[in-house]
ROMIMAR-424963 format. One record per residue: residue in one letter; x, y, z of N, C-alpha, C in turn. Coordinates in pm, 1 decimal, padded with zeros to 6 digits. Example, Ala and Ser with C-alpha at 12.3 -4.5 7.8 and 13.67 -1.06 7.14 Angstrom:
 code      n_X      n_Y      n_Z     ca_X     ca_Y     ca_Z      c_X      c_Y      c_Z
    A  01319.0 -00569.0  00780.0  01230.0 -00450.0  00780.0  01320.0 -00330.0  00780.0
    S  01285.0 -00225.0  00708.0  01367.0 -00106.0  00714.0  01290.0  00003.0  00787.0
end
This chain:
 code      n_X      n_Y      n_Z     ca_X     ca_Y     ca_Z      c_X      c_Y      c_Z
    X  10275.6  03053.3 -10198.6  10241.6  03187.2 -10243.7  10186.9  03182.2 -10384.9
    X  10088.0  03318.5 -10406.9  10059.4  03304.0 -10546.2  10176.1  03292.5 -10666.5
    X  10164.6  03263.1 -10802.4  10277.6  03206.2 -10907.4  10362.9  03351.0 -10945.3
    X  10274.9  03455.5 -10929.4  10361.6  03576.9 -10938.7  10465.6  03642.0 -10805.5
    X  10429.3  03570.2 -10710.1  10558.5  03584.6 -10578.9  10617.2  03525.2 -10607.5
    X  10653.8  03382.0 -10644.3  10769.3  03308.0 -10654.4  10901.2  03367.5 -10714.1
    X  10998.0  03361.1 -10690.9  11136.1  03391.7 -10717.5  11212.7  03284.5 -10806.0
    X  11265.1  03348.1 -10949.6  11351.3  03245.5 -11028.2  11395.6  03150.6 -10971.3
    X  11377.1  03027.7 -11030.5  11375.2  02906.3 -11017.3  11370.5  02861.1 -10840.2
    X  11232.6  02945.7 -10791.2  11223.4  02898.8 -10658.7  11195.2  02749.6 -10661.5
    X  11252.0  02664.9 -10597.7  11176.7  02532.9 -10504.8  11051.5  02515.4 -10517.9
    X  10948.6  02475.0 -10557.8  10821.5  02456.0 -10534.8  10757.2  02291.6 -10513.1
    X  10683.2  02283.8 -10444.7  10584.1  02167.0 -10458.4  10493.2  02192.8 -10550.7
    X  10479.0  02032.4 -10616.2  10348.0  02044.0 -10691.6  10278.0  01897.8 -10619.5
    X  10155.1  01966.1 -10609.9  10047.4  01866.2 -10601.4  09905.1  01851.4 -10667.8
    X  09857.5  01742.7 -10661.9  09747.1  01702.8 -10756.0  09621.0  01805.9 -10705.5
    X  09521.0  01734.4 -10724.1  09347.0  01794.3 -10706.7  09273.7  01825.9 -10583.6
    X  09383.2  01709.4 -10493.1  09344.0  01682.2 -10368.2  09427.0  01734.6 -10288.2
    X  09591.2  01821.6 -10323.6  09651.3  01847.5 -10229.6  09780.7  01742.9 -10205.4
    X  09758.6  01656.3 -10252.6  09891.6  01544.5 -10270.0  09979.8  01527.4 -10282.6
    X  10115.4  01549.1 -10260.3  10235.9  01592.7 -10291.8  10282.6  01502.8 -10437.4
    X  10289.2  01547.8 -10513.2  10324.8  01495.9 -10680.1  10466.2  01454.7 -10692.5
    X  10523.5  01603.8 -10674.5  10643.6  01606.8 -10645.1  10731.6  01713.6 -10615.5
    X  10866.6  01800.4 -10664.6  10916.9  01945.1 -10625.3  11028.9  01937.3 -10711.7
    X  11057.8  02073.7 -10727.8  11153.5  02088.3 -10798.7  11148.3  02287.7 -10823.9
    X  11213.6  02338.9 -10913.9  11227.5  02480.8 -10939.4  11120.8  02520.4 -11004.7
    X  11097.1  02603.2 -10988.5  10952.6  02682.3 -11095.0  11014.2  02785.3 -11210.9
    X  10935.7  02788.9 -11299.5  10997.0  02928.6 -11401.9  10853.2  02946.5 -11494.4
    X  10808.0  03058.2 -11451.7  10744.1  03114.8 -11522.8  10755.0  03151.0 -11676.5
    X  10859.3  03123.5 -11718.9  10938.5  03193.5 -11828.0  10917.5  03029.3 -11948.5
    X  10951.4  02969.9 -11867.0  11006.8  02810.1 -11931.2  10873.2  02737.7 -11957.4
    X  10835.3  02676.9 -12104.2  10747.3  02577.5 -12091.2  10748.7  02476.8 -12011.8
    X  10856.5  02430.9 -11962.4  10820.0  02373.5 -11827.8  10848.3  02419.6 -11675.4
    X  10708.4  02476.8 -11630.5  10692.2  02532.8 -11523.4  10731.8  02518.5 -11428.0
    X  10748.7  02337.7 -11397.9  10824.1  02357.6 -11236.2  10913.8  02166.7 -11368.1
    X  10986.7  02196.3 -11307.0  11102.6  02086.3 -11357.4  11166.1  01995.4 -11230.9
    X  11068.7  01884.1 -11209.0  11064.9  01790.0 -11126.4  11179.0  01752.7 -11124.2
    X  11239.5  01742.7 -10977.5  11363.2  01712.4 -10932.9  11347.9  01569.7 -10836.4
    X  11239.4  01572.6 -10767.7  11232.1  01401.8 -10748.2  11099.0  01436.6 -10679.1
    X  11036.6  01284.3 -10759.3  10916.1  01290.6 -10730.9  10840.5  01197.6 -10585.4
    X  10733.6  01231.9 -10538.6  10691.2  01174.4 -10433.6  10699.9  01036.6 -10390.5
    X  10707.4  00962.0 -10496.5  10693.4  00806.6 -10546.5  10812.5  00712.9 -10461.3
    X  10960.9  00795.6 -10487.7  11135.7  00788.8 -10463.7  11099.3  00772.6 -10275.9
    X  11168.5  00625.4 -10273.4  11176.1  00615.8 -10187.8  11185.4  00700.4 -10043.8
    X  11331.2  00799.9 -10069.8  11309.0  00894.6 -09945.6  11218.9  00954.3 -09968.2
    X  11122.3  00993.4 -10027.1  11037.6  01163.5 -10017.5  10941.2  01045.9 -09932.5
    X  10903.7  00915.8 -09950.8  10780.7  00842.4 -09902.2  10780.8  00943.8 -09782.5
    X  10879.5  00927.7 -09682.3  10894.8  00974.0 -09543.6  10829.6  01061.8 -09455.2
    X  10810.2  01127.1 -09606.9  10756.1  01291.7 -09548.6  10605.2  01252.2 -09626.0
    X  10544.3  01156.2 -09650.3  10414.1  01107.7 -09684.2  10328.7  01188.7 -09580.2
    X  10327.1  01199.0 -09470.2  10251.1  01227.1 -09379.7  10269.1  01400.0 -09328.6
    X  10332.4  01496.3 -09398.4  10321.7  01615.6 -09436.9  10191.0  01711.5 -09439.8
    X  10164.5  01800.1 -09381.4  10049.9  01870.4 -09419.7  10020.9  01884.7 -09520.6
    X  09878.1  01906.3 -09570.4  09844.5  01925.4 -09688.8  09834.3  02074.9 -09688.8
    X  09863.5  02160.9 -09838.1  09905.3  02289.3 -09841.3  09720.4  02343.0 -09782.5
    X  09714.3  02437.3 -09796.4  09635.2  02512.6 -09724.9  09517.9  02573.4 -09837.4
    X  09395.2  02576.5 -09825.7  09340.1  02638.8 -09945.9  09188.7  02779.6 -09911.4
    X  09169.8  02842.8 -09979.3  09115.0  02922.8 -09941.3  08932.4  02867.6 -09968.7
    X  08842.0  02927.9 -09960.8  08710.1  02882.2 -09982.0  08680.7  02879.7 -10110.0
    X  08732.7  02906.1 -10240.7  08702.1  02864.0 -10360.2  08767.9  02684.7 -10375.4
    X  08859.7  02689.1 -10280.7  08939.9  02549.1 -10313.4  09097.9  02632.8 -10346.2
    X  09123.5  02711.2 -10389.8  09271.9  02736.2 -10428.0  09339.8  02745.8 -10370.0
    X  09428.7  02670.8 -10405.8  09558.9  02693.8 -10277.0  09643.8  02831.3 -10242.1
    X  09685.0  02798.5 -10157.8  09728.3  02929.0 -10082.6  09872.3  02922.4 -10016.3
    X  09945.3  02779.9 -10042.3  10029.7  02795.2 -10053.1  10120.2  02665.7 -10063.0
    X  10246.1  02706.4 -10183.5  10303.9  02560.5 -10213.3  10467.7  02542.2 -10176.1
    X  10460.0  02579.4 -10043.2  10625.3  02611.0 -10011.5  10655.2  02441.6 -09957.3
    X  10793.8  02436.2 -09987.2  10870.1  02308.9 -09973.4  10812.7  02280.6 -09793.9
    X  10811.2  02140.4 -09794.0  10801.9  02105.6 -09637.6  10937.0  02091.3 -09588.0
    X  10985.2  02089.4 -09503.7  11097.7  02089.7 -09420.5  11114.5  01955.8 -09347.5
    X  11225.7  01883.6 -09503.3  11300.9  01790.1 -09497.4  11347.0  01752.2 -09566.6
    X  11493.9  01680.2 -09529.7  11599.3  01669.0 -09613.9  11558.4  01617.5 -09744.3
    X  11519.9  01523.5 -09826.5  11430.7  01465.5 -09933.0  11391.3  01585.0 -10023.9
    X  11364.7  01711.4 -09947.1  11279.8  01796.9 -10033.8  11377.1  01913.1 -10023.8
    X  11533.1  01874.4 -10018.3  11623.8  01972.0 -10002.7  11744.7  01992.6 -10122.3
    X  11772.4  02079.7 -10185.9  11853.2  02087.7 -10343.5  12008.0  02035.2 -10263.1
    X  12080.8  02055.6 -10176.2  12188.9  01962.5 -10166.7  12202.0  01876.0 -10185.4
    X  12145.4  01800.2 -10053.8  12155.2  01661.1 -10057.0  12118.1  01569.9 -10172.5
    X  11981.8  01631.7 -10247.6  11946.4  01569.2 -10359.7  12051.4  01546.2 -10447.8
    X  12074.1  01688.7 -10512.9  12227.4  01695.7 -10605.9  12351.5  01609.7 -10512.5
    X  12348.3  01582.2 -10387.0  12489.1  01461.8 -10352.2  12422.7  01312.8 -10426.7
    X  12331.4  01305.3 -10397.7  12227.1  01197.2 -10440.1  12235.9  01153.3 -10573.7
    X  12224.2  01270.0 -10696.5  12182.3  01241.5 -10773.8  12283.8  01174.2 -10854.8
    X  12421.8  01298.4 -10813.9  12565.7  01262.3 -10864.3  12639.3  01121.4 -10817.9
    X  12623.6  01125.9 -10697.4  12635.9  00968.7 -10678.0  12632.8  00835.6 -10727.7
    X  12501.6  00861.7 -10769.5  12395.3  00778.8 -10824.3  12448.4  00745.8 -10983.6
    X  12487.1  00876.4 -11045.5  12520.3  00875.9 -11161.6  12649.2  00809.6 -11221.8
    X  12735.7  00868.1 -11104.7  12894.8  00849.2 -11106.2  12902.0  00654.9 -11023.4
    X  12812.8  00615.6 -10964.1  12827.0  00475.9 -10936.5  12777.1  00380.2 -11033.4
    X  12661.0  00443.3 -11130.6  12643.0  00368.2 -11288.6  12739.5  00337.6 -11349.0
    X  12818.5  00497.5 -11382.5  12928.9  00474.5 -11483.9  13012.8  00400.3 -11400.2
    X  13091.7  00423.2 -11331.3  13206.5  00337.7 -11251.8  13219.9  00173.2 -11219.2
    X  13088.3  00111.1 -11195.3  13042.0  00028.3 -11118.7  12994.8 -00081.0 -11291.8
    X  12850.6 -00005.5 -11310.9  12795.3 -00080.1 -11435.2  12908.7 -00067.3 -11537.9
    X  12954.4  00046.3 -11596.3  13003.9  00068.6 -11757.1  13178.1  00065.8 -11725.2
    X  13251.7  00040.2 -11606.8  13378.4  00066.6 -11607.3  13475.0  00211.8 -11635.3
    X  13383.9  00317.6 -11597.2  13439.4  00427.2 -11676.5  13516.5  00515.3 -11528.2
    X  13593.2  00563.2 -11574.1  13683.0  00573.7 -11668.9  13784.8  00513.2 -11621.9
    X  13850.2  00487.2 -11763.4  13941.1  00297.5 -11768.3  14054.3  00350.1 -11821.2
    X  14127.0  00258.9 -11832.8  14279.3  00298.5 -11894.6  14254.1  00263.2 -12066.7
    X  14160.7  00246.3 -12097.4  14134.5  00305.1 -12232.9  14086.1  00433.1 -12283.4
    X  13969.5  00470.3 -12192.1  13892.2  00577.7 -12210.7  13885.5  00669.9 -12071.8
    X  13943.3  00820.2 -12103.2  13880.3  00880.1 -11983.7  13801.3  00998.0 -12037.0
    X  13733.7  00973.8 -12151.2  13640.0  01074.4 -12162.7  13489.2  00992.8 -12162.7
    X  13404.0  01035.1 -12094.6  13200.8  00981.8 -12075.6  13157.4  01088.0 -12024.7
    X  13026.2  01086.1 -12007.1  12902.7  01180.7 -12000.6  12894.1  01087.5 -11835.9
    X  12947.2  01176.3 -11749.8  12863.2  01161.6 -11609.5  12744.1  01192.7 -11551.9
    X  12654.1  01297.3 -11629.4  12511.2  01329.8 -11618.4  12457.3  01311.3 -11739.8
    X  12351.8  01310.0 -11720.2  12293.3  01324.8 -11880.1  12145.5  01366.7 -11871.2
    X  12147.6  01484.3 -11801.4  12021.7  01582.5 -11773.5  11936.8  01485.9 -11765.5
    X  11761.8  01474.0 -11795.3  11653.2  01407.1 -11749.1  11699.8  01246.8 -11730.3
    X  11800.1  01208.7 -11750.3  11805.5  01038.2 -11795.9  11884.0  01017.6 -11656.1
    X  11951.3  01091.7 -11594.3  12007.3  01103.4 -11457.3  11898.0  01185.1 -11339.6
    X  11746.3  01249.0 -11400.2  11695.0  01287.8 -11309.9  11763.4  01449.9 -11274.1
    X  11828.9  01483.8 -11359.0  11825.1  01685.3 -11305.5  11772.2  01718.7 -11484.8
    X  11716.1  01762.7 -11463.2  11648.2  01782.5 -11608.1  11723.8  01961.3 -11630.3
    X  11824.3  01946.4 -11723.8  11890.4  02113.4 -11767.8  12012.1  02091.0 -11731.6
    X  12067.2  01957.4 -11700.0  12246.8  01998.1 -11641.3  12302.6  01853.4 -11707.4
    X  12412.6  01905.9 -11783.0  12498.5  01789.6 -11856.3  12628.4  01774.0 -11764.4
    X  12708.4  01650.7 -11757.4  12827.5  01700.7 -11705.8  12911.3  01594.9 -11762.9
    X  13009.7  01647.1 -11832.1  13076.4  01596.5 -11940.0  13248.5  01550.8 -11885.2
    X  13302.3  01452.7 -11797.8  13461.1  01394.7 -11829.8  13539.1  01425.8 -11925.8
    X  13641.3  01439.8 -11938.9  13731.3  01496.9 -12039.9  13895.4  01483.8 -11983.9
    X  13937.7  01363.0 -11962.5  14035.9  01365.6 -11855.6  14035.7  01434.7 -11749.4
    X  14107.3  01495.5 -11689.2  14088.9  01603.9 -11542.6  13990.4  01713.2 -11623.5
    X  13920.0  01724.8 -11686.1  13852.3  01808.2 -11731.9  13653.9  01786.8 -11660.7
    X  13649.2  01822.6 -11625.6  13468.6  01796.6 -11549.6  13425.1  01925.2 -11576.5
    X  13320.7  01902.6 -11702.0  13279.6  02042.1 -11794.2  13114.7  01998.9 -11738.4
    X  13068.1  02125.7 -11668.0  12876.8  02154.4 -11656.5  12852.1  02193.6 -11716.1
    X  12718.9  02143.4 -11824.4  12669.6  02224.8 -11936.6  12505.6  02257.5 -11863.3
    X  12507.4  02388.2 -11868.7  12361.4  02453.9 -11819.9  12263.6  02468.7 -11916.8
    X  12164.9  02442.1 -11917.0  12059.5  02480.9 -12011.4  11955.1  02507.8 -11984.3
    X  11944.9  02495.9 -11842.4  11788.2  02559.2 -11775.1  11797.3  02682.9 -11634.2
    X  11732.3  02702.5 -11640.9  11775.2  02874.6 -11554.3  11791.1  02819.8 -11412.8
    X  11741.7  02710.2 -11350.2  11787.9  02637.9 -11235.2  11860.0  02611.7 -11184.9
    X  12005.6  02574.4 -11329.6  12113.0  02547.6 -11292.9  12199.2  02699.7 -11255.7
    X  12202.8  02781.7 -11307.0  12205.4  02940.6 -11291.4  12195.3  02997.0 -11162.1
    X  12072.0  02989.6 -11154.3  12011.5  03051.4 -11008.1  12106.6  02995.1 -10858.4
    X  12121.9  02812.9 -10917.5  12223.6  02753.2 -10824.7  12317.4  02693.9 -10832.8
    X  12361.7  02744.4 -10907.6  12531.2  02766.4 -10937.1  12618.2  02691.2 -10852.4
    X  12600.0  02783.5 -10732.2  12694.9  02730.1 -10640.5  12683.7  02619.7 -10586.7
    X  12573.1  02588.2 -10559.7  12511.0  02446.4 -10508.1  12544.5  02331.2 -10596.5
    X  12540.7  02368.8 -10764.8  12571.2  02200.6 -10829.0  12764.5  02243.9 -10795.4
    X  12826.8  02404.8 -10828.0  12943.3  02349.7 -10826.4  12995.6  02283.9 -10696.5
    X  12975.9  02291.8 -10600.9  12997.5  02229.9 -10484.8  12967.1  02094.9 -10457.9
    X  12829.7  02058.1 -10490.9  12858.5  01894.9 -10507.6  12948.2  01864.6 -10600.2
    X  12959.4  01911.7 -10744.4  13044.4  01873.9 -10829.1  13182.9  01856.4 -10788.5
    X  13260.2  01934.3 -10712.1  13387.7  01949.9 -10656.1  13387.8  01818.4 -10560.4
    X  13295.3  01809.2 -10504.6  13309.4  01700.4 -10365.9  13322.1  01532.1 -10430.3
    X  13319.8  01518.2 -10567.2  13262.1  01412.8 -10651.4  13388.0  01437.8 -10752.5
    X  13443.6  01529.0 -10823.5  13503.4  01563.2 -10919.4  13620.5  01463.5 -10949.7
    X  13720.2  01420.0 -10810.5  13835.1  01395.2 -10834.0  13822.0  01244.0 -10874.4
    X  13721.7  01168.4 -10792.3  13652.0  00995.7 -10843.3  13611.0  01008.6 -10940.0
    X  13544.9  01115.1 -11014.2  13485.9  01090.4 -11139.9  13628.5  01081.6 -11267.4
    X  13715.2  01170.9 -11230.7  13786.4  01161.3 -11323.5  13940.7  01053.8 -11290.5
    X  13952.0  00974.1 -11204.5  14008.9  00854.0 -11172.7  13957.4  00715.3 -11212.1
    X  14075.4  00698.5 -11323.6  14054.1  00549.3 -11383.1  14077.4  00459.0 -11313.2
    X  13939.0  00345.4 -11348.4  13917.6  00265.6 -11268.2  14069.5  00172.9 -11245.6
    X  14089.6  00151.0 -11356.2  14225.2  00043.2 -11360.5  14360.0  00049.2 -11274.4
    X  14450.6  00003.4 -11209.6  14559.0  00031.1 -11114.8  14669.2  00085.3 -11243.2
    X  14655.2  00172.8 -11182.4  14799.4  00247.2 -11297.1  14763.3  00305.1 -11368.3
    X  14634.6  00369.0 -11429.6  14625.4  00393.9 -11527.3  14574.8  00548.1 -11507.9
    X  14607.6  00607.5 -11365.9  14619.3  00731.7 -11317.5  14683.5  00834.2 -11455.4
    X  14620.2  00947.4 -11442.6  14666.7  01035.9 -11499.6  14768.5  01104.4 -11387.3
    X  14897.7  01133.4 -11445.6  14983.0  01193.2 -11385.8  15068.3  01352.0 -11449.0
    X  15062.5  01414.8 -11337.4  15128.4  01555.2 -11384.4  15300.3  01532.9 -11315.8
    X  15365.5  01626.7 -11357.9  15508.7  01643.0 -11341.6  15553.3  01783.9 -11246.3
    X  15558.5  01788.5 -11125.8  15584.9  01946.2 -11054.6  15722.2  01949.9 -11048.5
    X  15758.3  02082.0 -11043.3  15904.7  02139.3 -11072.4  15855.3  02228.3 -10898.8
    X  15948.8  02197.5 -10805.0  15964.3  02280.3 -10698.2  16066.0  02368.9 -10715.1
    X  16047.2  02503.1 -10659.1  16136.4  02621.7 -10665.7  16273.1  02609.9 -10647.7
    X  16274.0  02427.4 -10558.5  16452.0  02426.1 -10551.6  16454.1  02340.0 -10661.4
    X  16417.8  02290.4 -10732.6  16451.7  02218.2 -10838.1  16404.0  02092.7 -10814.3
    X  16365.0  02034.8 -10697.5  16318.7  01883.1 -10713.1  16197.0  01877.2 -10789.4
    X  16220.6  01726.6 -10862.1  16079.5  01694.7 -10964.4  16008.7  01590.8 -10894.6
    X  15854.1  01638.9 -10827.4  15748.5  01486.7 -10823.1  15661.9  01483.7 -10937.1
    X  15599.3  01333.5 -10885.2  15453.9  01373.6 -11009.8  15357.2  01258.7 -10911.6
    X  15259.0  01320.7 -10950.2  15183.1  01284.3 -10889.0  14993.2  01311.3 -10998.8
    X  14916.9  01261.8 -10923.7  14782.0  01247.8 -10997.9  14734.5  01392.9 -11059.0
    X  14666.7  01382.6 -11147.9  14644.4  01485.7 -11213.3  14500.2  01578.0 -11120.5
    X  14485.7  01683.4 -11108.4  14366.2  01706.7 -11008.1  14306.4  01758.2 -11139.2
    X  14156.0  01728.9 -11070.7  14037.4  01751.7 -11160.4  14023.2  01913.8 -11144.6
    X  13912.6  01970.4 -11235.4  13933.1  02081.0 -11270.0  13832.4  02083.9 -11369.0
    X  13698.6  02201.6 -11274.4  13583.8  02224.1 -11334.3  13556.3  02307.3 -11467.8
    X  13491.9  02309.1 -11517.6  13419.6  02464.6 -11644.5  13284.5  02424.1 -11638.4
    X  13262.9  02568.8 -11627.4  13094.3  02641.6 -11597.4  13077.0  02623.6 -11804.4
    X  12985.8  02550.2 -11833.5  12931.0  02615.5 -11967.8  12855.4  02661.8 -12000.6
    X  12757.0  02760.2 -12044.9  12621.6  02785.2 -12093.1  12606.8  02766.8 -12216.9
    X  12430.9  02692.2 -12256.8  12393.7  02682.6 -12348.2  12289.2  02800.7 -12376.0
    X  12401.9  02907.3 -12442.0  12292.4  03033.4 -12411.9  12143.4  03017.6 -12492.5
    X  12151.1  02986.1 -12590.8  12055.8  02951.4 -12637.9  11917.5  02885.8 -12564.0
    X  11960.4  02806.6 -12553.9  11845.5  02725.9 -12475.8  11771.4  02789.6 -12320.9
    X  11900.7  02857.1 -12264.4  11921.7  02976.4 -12158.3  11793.6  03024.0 -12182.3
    X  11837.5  03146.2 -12320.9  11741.1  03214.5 -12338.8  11610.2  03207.8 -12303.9
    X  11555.5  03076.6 -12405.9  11442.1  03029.4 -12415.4  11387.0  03043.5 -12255.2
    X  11481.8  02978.9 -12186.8  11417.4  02936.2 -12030.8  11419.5  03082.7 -11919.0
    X  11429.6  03150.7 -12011.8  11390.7  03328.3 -11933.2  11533.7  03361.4 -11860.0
    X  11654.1  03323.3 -11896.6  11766.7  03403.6 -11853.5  11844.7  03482.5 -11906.2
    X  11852.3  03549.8 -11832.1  11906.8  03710.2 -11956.5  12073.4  03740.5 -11882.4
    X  12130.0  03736.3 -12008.1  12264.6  03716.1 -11999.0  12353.4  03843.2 -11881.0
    X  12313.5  03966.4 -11928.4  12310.6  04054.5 -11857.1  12315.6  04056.9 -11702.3
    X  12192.8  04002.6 -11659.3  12183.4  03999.8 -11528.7  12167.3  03893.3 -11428.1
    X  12274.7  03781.8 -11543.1  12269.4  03655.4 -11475.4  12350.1  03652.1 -11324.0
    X  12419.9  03737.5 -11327.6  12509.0  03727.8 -11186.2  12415.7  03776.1 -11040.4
    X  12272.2  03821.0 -11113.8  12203.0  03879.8 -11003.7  12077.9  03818.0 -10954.3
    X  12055.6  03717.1 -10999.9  11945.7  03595.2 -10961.9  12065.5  03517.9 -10907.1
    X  12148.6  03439.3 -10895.6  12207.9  03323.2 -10788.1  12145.6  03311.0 -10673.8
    X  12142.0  03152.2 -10614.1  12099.7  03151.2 -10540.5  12079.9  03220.4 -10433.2
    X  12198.9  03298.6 -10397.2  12214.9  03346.5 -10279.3  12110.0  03470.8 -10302.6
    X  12075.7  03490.1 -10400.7  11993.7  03617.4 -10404.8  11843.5  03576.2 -10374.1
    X  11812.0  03446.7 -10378.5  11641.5  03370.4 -10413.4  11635.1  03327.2 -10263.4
    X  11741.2  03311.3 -10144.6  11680.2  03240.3 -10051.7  11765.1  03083.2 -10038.9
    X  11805.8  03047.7 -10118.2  11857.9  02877.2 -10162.5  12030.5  02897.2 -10131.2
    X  12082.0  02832.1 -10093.4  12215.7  02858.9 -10130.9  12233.5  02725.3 -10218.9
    X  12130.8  01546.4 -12196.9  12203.1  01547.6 -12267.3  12118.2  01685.4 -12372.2
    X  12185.1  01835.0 -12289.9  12075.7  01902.8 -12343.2  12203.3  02008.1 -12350.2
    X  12276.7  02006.8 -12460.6  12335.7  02134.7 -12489.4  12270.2  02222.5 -12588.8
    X  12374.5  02333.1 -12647.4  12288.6  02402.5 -12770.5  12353.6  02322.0 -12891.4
    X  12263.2  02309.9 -12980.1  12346.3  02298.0 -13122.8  12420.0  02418.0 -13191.0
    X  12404.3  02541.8 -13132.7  12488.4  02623.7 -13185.0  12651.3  02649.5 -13113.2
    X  12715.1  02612.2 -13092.3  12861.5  02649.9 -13058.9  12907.9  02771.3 -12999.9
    X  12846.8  02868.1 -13096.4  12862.3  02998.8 -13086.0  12840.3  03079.6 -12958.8
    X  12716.9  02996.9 -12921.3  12610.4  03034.1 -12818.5  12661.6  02986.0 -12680.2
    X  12771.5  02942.1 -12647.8  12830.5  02879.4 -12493.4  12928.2  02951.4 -12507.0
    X  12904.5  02947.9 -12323.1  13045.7  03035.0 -12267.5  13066.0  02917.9 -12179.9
    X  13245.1  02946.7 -12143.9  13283.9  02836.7 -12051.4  13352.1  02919.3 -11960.6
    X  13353.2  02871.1 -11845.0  13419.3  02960.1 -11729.5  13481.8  02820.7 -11668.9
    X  13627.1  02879.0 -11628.2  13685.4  02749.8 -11515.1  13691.5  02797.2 -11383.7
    X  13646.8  02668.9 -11301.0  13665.0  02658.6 -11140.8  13763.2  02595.9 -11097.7
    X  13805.7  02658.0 -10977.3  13964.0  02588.6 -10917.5  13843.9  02493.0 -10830.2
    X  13935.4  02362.6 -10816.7  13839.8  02254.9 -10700.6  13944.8  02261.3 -10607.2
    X  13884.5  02299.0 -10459.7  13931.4  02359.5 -10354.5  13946.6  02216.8 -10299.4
    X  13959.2  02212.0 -10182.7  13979.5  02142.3 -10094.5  13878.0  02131.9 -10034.6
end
C-alpha cells in the first residue's frame, strides 16, 4: 500500500530498483529510520522465500504494493524466538554468563543482536526491556512473550550451585526454597520514544493487537518508566 496507509510500525518489505527483496522489518513514518531492518534477505532462512513474487507496479514503474510475503522467515515471532536465542546462546555458551560470579550482563544489545530499539538487561531474577523505538511498543506483547519463554535460562547460572535461591513460608508453617523465578520490567526510553513518533498518551492504543500483528537507552533517567510483568507459565 501507499506510505500513508501503513499502520505504526507496520511490517514492511523493502526492496531495491528492480523489485528485490532487500529486506523487512517495521516502518515509521515519524522515525529517521523509516523501516528498521529486522533481517535481511541475505540470512540464511529468508534465502527460502528467494523465489517470492515480485511486488506489483503500476505503469510509471511504482510500486503498488509492499506487504510481507507469507512465511515464517518474514514473521515477528519466530524471528524474535530466533533472535533471543541467538543472543542468550552467545552469552551462555561464548562469555559464560551468568556464572557464580556475575549474574548481572546485557542479553540484547539492540542493533549488535539485530533488533535495532530493544535492550534487555539481567539483573539477577531481574530481566529489564529497555524500548526505544516505537516497534517495540506497537509489539509489546510479542517481545514480552518470547522474553518469558527465554527468561528463566537467561537468568540461571551457568555453574552447579550457584542457583539463586528464594525461601517460601507455607500457610502451615513448612519452609522450602527453591530457585529464584525470573521476573520481567517493561522500560521506556521516553525520550528517544518521542523522537520515534510515540506519544505517551496514547501509547496503550497502537499495540499490536490494534495494527493487525499480534544498547540504546535514554541518557536522561528522568525520562523511563518501568512496569513489571509476572512470567506465567
Amino acid at each position: 500500500p501507499p506510505a500513508e496507509a501503513l499502520r505504526p510500525a507496520e511490517l514492511v518489505r523493502v526492496v531495491d530498483g528492480v523489485g528485490v527483496t532487500v529486506g523487512w522489518g517495521p516502518y515509521n513514518e515519524n522515525s529517521m529510520f523509516r523501516v528498521r531492518i529486522l533481517r535481511h534477505a541475505s540470512e540464511q532462512v529468508a534465502r527460502a522465500n528467494a523465489n517470492a513474487p515480485k511486488p506489483a507496479r503500476d505503469a510509471s514503474g511504482a510500486l503498488l504494493e509492499s506487504k510481507m510475503p507469507t512465511n515464517p522467515a518474514y514473521e515477528l515471532v519466530p524471528l524474535l524466538r530466533e533472535r533471543l536465542s541467538a543472543a542468550l546462546s552467545l552469552r551462555r555458551r561464548g562469555l559464560g554468563l551468568p556464572n557464580a560470579a556475575t549474574t548481572a550482563y546485557r542479553w540484547v544489545n539492540g542493533e549488535g543482536d539485530k533488533l535495532s530499539g530493544l535492550v534487555i538487561d539481567i539483573l539477577g531474577p531481574a530481566v529489564i526491556i529497555s524500548s526505544s523505538a516505537l516497534w517495540c511498543e506497537v509489539h509489546r506483547d510479542a517481545i514480552e512473550k518470547a522474553v518469558m519463554e527465554l527468561s528463566q535460562t537467561a537468568v540461571t547460572p551457568l555453574a552447579m550451585g550457584a542457583e539463586l535461591f528464594q525461601t517460601t513460608v507455607t500457610p502451615g508453617g513448612a519452609v522450602s526454597a527453591g530457585p529464584v523465578a525470573a521476573f520481567v520490567l517493561w522500560r521506556r526510553s521516553e525520550a528517544r520514544l518521542k523522537q520515534d513518533g510515540w506519544a505517551p498518551a496514547g501509547s496503550a492504543d497502537i499495540r499490536a493487537a490494534d495494527t493487525g500483528n499480534s544498547a540504546e537507552d535514554s541518557d536522561d533517567d528522568t525520562d523511563e518508566e518501568e512496569e513489571a510483568v509476572e512470567v506465567g507459565e
